[in-house]
N, C-alpha and C positions, 0 to 999 in steps of 0.2 A: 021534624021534632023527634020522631019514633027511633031515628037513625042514630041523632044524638044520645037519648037516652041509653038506646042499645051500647054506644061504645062508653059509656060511664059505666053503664052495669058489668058487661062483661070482667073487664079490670077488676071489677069489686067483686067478683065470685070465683074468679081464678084466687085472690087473694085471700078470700073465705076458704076455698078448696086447701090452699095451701096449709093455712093457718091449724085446719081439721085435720087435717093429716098428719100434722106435728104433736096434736094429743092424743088420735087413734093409732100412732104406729106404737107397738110396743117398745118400753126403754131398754136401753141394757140391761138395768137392773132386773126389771120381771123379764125381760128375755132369758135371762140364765136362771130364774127360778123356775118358771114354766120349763124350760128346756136346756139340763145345763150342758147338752151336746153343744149350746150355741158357742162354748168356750174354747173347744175344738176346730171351730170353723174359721179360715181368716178369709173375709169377704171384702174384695174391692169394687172401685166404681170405674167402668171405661166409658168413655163420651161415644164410643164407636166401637162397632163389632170388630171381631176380627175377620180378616180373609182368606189368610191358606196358613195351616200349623202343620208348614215345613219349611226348615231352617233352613235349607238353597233356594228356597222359593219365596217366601214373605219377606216382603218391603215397607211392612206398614208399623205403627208403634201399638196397635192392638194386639196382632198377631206375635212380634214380639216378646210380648209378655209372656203370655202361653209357652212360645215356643223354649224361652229362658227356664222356665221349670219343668219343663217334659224333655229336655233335650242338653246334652254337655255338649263341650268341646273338648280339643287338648290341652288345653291352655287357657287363661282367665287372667284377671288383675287383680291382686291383692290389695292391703291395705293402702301400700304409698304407689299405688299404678304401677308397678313393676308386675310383669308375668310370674305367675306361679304354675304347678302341675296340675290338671283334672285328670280327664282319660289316659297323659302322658302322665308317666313320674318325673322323668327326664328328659333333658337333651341336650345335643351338642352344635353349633355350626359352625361347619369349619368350611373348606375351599378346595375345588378341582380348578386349577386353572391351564390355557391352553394356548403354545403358539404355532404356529403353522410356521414352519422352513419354507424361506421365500429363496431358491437359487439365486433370482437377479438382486437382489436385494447386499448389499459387501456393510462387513464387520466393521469398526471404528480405524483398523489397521490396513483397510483395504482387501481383505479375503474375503472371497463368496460365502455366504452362509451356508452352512452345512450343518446338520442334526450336530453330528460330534464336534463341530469348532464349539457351537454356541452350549452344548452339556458341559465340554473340557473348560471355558471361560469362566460359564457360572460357578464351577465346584472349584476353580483355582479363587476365585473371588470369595467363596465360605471358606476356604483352606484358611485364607489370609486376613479373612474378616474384614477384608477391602471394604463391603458396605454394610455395615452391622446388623440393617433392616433387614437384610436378608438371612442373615442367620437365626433373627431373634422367628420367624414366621414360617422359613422353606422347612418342610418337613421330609420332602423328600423329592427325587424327577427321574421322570422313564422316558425313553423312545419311543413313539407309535408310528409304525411303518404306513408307509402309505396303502390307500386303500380304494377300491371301487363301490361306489352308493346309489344306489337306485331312489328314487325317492317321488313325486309327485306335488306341485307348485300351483296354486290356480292363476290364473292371467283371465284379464276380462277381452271377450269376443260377443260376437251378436247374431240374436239368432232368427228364423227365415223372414221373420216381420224387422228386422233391424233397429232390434229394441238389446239392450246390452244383459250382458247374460256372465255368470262366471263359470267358466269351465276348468278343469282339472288336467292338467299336464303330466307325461311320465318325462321324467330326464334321468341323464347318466352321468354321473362328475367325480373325478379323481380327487381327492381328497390326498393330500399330498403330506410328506411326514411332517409329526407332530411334536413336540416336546409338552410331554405333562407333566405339572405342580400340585403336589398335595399340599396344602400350607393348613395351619392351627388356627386360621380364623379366616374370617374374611377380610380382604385387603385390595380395596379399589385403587391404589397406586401400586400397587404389584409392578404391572408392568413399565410404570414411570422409576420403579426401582431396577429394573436391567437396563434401562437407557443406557451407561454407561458402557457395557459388553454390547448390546448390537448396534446401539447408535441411533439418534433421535428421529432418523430416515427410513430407518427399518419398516420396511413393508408397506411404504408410501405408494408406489406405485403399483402394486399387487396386481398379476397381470390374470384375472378371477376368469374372463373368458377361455384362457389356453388348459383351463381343467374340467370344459362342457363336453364332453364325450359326444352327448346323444339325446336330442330334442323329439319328441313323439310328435311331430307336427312340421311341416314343409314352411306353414302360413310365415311370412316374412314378420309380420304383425307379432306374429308370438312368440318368435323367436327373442325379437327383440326385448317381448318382454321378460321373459326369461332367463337374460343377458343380464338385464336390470337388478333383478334380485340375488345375482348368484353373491352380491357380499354379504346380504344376509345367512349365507349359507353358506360360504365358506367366509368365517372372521378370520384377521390374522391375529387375532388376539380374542381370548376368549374367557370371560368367568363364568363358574358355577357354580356358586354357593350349593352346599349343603346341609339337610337338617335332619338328625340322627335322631327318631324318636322311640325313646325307650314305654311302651304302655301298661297300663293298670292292668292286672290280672286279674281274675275273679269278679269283673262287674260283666252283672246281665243286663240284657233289655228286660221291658217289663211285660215280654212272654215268657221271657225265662230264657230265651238262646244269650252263651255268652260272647261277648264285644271281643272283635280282636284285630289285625292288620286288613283283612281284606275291607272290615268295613268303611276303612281309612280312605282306604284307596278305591272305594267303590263312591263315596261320597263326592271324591275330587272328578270322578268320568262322570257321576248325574250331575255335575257345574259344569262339566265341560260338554257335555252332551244339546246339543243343537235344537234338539228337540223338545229342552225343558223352558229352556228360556230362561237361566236364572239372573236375575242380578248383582251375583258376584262371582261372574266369570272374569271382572278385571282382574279379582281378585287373584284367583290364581292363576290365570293364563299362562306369568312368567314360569309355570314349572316344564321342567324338559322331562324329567319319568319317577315315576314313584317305583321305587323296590320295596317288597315284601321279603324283610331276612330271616322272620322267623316268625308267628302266629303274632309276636307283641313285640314285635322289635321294625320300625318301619324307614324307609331311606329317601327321604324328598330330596329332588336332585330339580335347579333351576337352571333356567339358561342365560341369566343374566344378573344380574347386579338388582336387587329389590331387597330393600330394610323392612321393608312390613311385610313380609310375607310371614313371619311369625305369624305376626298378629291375625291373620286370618285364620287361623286356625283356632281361634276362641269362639267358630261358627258349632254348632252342633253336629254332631256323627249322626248320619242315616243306617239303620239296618240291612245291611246289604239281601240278607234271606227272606224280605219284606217285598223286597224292592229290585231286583235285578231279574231277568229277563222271564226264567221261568215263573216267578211269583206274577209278572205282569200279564204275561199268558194265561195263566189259572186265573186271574181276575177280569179277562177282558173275557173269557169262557163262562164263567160264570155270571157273566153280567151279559153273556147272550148279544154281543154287540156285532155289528155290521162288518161285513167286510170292508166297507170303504170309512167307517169309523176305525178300524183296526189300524187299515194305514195311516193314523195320525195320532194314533194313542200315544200319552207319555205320559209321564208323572205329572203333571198338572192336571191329568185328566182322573187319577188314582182318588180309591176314595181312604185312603191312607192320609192324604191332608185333613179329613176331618174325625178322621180314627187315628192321631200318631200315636207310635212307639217309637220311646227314646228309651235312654237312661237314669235322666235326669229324677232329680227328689220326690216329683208327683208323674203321677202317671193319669192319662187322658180317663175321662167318663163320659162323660156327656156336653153335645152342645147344642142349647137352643137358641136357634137363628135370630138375633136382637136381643135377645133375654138374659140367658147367662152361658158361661161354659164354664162344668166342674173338673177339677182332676181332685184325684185323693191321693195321701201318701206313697211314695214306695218304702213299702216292708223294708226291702232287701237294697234300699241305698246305700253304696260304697262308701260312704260317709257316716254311716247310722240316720236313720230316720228321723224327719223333721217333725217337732213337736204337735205340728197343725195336723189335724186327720187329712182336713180340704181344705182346699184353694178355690173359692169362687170368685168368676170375676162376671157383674152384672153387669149388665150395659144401659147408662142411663144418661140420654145426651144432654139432657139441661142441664146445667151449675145447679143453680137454684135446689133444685130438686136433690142432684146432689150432696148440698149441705145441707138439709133437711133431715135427707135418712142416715148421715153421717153423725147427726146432732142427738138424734133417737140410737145410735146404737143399732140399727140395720145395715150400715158398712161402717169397716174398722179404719179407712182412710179417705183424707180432704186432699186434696190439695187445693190451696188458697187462691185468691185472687190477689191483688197487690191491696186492696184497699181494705183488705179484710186480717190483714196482718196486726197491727194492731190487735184489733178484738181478740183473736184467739191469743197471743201472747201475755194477756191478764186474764184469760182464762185457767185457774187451777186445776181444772176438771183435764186440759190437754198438756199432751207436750207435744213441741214445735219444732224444728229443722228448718234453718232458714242457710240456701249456701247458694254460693255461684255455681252451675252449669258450664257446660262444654261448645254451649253455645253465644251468641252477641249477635245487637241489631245493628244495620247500619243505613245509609242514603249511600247507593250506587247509584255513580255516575258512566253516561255510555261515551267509553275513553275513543269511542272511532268519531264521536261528532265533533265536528271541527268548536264546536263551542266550549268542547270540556276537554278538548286535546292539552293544550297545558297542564301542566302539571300545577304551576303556579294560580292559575283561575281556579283548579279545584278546591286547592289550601284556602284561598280565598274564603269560599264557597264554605267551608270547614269553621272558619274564623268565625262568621257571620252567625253563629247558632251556641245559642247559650244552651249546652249539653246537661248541661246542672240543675237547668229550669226545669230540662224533660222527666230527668231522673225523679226530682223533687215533687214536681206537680201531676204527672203521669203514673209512674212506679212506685210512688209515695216513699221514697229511697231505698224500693226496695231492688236496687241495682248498681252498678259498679260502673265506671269510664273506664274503657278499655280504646286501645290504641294503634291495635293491629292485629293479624288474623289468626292468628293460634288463640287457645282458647287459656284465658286467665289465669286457670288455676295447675295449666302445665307450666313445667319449665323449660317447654319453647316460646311461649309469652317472653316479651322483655321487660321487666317490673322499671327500667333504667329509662326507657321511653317517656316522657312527657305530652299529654294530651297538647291537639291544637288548642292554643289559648284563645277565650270568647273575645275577642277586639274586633268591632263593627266598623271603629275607625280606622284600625288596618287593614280591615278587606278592602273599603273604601281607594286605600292610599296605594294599596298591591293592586287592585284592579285598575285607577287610575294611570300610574306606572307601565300598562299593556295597552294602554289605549283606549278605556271605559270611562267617559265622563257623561255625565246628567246632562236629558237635554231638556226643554221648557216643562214636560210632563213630568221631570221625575226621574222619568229610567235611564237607566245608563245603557251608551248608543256610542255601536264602532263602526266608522263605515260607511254609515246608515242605518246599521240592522242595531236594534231594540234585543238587549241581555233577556231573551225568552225563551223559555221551555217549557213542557210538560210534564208531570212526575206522575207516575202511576204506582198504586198499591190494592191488593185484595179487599174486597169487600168482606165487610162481620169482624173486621179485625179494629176495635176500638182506637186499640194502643196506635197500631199505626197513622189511623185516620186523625190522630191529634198531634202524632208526632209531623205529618207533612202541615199541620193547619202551623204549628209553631214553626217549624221552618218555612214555610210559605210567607208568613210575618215578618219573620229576621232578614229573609232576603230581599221584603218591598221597602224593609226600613235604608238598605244601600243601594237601592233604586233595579233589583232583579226581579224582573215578570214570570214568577213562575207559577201556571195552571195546574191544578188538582185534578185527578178521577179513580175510580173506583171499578174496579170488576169483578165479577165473579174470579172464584180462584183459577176455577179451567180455563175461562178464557182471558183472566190475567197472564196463563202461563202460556197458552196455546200462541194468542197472537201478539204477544209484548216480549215476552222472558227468553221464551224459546226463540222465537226469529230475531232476538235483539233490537227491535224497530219499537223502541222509544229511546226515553233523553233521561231520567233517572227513575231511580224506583227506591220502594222503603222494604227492609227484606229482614231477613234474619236467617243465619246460620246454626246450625248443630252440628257441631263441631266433633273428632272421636278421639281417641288420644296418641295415634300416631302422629306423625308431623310430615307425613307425605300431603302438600300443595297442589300437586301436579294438575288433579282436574277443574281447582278452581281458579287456578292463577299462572297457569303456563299456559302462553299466547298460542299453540295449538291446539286449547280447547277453548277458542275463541270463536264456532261455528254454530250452525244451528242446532240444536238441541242438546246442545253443549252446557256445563256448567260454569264459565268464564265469560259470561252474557253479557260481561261490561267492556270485554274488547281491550283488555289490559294487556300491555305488548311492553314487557323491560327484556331485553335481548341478559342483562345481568342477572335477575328477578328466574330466566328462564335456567340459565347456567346452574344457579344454586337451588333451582327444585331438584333438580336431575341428579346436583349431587347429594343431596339431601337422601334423597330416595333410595341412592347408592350407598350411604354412608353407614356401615353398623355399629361403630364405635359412641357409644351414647355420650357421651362429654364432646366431640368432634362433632356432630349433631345439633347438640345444644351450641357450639358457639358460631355455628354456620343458619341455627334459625335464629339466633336473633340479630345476626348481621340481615338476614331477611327482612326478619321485623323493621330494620329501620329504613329499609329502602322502599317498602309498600308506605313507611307510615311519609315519610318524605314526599310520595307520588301522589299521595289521598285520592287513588283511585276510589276509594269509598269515605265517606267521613264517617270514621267507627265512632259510633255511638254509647254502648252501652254493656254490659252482660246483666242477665238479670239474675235476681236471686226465687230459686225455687223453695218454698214454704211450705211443708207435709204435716202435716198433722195428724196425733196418734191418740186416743186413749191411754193415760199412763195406765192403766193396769196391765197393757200390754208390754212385757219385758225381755231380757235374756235370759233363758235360763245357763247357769254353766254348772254341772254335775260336780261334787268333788267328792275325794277319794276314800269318806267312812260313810258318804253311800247319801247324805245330807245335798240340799241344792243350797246354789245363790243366785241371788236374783241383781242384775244388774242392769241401769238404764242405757236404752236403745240409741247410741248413737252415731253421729254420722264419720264417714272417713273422710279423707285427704280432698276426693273426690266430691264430695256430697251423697254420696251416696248411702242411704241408710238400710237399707234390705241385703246388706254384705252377711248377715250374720243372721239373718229369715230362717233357717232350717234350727235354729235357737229360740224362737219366737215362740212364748206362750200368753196368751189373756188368763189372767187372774180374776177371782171371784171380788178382792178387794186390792184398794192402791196401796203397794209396798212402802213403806216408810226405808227411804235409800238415807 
């Protein structure tokens, strides 16, 4: 009986506690009379600490936060998602391109290829404006004499336990003459533009072993492999995008040293550095060298065809004087460490992730581990300084709790639950932000099980599920039907797309039509085998766990057996997501605003610890990520992703579910300010961009003593 009591009571004093705390917290109001520093201070709520605050190294949306206001990039998104300048002012991308004279290889007219046939061809073809594309882009071509390269390959061998190992090769290879293309932009048909002058054959059979000089190695084994790679090393066709970046002058870090090329390029070697670990080494890997032309003038030079590689650069600049080799020496001396700690020291081990320096609007103060972590202004931001003194971000992992001190005026932002939208939208005391995200949920299905290999059974499978019901009874409409894997509010989304329609009696009739019919019990039986599966999703995840109970329903009503369960997130991902060995799952994406697919929908990232964990294989699907990713033309982009859009939305490798709408809520008395020019302000209400995004204009942001009449 004791036991009983005890769990009725508890409940009832957790709710007392609660309730006490709502009238002992100070309100806003006597917060800013007692202390009208409090007006000064903009304070958030994170569910979760952060983990490392540095921008090559944090993967988490804690760390994140931080890292976004102590640290710039070169580049950022403006209002309508277009790139604007931060650290850069400007820049240019324009194009090296490169072919290799193939002797065996003959012209359209039957002559041997030669440097000078195929330079005199091309310049008699701009003479004549033979092919227009070519004059409106070639900017200029030179001869590069052949040459001798030394260089080093790794190849895997094994070592004296015969366990496999990768060792490092020297080789010697003639690099044979070249024709180089300067062109005004980037242009992945470049070379499908001289077709014409050398002919569709040119350089088909590139004879790549007759230019292997000299292998470091006897081993027949390695030779071989070394053989294997030489086309990656010599292409007979070659691009290199380049990206010309003109930099800010006069902004410091927040010791005072000022920013300039080397720390560009010191930032790209600690991503590229082995020893840090970061993860967004995909990101750059495609560069082939960074030049430094002049203290602020910088020359990224890639090796291949990549459209987002801008975009990486909206990561945060590292302090090179902080951080490169002698500063790590003086800190691992000073920190008195080990010899055999020494040999493993890198920047992850730096106590610079919990002390950064950037450039960025606030600058680091203090962090206590679960508590809070403050930055204050920078003075001397290149922008002028943000109205807030400080930025604290608390850390408080209950909801609950945190709209309670959200409620009192001890943090200046909610964000909502879907059920709570409502309520705060008849609140006068707030204002709200309700917008679609970069993200959408969906039910993956695993395209290698012969049960969901159809393309057709999965549509099926899509029909069966009233999406409407989810949105409505779940999300309380506080969400959108989306239809395919770009993220709604870009325009690589296809608005033109039509969701699968809810028809139970057309799944019924499609699935019949393949061989599924009901047998005494019910379920629908091919074969013999019974329409069964398992669906897995994370545990603590409500949303989800209602969304598999309403689909679990929809599919026993056309006679599909499909079992529920539940895991932990890690061993959700450890031994279901990662090794692929289940049969569907309920998931959700957060999506960025590039429109490069490649890691989650090109069937080579369809392996273990892969992100393409559904085993989704369109040989077409694979064609247009690659050009996609190659494409910098943004109109030519847009009409190649939403040819995309409609071949995944066709395949219903996943049945898109949803995108939700995120819901923030502010204190109106928090506003814009904007200065104007007899020295007066005005005050303008805080809202959201293109993107949803409402902290676009945060370095403007003041709390006020009373709510403006707008």
């Amino acid at each position: 009986m004791w036991i009983k009591r005890l769990l009725i009571l508890v409940p009832l004093l957790l709710a007392a506690l609660l309730l006490q705390s709502y009238f002992w917290v100070p309100t806003y109001e006597t917060q800013t009379k007692g202390n009208p520093k409090r007006l000064l201070k903009y304070i958030e709520a994170s569910s979760g600490d952060a983990k490392i605050l540095n921008p090559i190294l944090n993967a988490d949306s804690a760390s994140s936060t931080i890292v976004g206001m102590v640290f710039e990039g070169l580049v950022d998104l403006d209002e309508n998602l277009a790139l604007r300048g931060r650290l850069a002012t400007n820049w240019a991308i324009t194009e090296q391109a490169y072919l290799l004279v193939d002797p065996d290889s003959q012209l359209p007219d039957g002559k041997p290829a030669t440097s000078a046939r195929i330079e005199q061809r091309i310049q008699y073809a701009l003479d004549t404006k033979a092919f227009p594309e070519l004059n409106s882009i070639l900017l200029g071509m030179r001869r590069i004499p052949s040459e001798l390269q030394t260089t080093t390959i790794d190849v895997r061998t094994r070592d004296g336990k015969n366990k496999p190992k990768t060792t490092s090769v020297a080789i010697s290879i003639t690099i044979p003459e070249r024709l180089a293309f300067t062109l005004n932009r980037v242009d992945q048909d470049f070379f499908d533009r001289l077709t014409p002058v050398i002919g569709n054959q040119y350089g088909t059979h590139f004879r790549h072993n007759k230019y292997l000089n000299n292998v470091d190695s006897v081993d027949d084994n390695i030779v071989a492999q070394v053989k294997a790679q030489l086309p990656s090393l010599l292409n007979v066709t070659e691009h290199n995008p380049e990206i010309l970046f003109h930099l800010r002058q006069g902004v410091r870090f927040h010791d005072g040293q000022e920013f300039d090329a080397t720390d560009v390029k010191f930032t790209y070697a600690s991503i590229m550095n082995p020893r840090n670990i970061s993860p967004r080494t995909s990101d750059f890997e495609p560069i082939k060298a960074i030049e430094i032309l002049d203290s602020h003038t910088i020359k990224i030079i890639y090796k291949r065809l990549y459209s987002p590689a801008i975009s990486a650069w909206t990561m945060g600049i590292l302090p090179e004087h902080l951080l490169n080799d002698t500063a790590m020496q003086k800190e691992m001396d000073e920190r008195n460490l080990s010899e055999v700690t020494r040999e493993t020291f890198g920047m992850r081990d730096s106590t610079f992730n919990r002390n950064p320096i950037g450039v960025g609007p606030f600058r680091f103060v203090e962090w206590q581990g679960d508590q809070f972590i403050k930055l204050d202004r920078n003075e001397d931001y290149w922008e002028g300084a943000p109205e807030y003194e400080q930025y604290i971000v608390r850390i408080i992992p209950d909801s609950l709790i945190q709209e309670v001190e959200f409620r009192t005026g001890a943090i200046d932002f909610y964000s909502t639950l879907p059920h709570q939208v409502a309520r705060y939208r008849e609140d006068d005391r707030y204002q709200n932000f309700s917008n679609l995200g970069f993200g959408y949920v969906y039910i993956g299905y695993n395209n290698r099980k012969p049960l969901f290999a159809n393309p057709q059974v999965r549509r099926a499978m899509s029909m069966a599920i009233n999406v409407d019901e989810i949105i409505e009874y779940i999300m309380y409409n506080e969400a959108e039907r989306v239809t395919g894997p770009f993220p709604k509010i870009t325009e690589w989304y296809d608005e033109s797309i039509q969701p699968v329609p809810y028809d139970p009696e057309g799944a019924r009739t499609l699935l019949a039509s393949l061989g599924w019919e009901k047998n005494t019990e019910g379920w629908l039986e091919k074969d013999g085998n019974i329409f069964e599966f398992n669906m897995v999703t994370n545990s603590g995840n409500s949303i989800r766990k209602n969304i598999m109970s309403i689909a679990q329903n929809a599919w026993k009503k056309i006679g599909i057996k499909c079992n529920t369960q539940y895991f932990e997130w890690a061993v959700f991902l450890k031994d279901f997501i990662n090794t692929g060995d289940f049969d569907a799952t309920v998931l959700g994406w957060s999506m960025g605003i590039d429109p490069d697919l490649y890691q989650i929908w090109h069937s080579s990232q369809a392996g273990p610890q892969q992100l393409n964990f559904v085993g989704y294989n369109n040989p077409q699907v694979d064609k247009l990520i690659v050009r996609i990713r190659q494409e910098y033309d943004r109109v030519q982009q847009r009409t190649l992703t939403h040819k995309l859009h409609k071949i995944i939305h066709e395949d219903q490798p996943y049945t898109f579910l949803y995108a939700s709408k995120g819901t923030r809520i502010l204190d109106k008395k928090i506003v814009i300010v904007e200065p104007q020019p007899d020295g007066t302000e005005r005050y303008k209400k805080i809202y959201p961009l293109k993107h949803g995004a409402i902290q676009f204009y945060f370095n403007k942001w003041r709390k006020l003593e009373h709510t403006p009449a707008f």
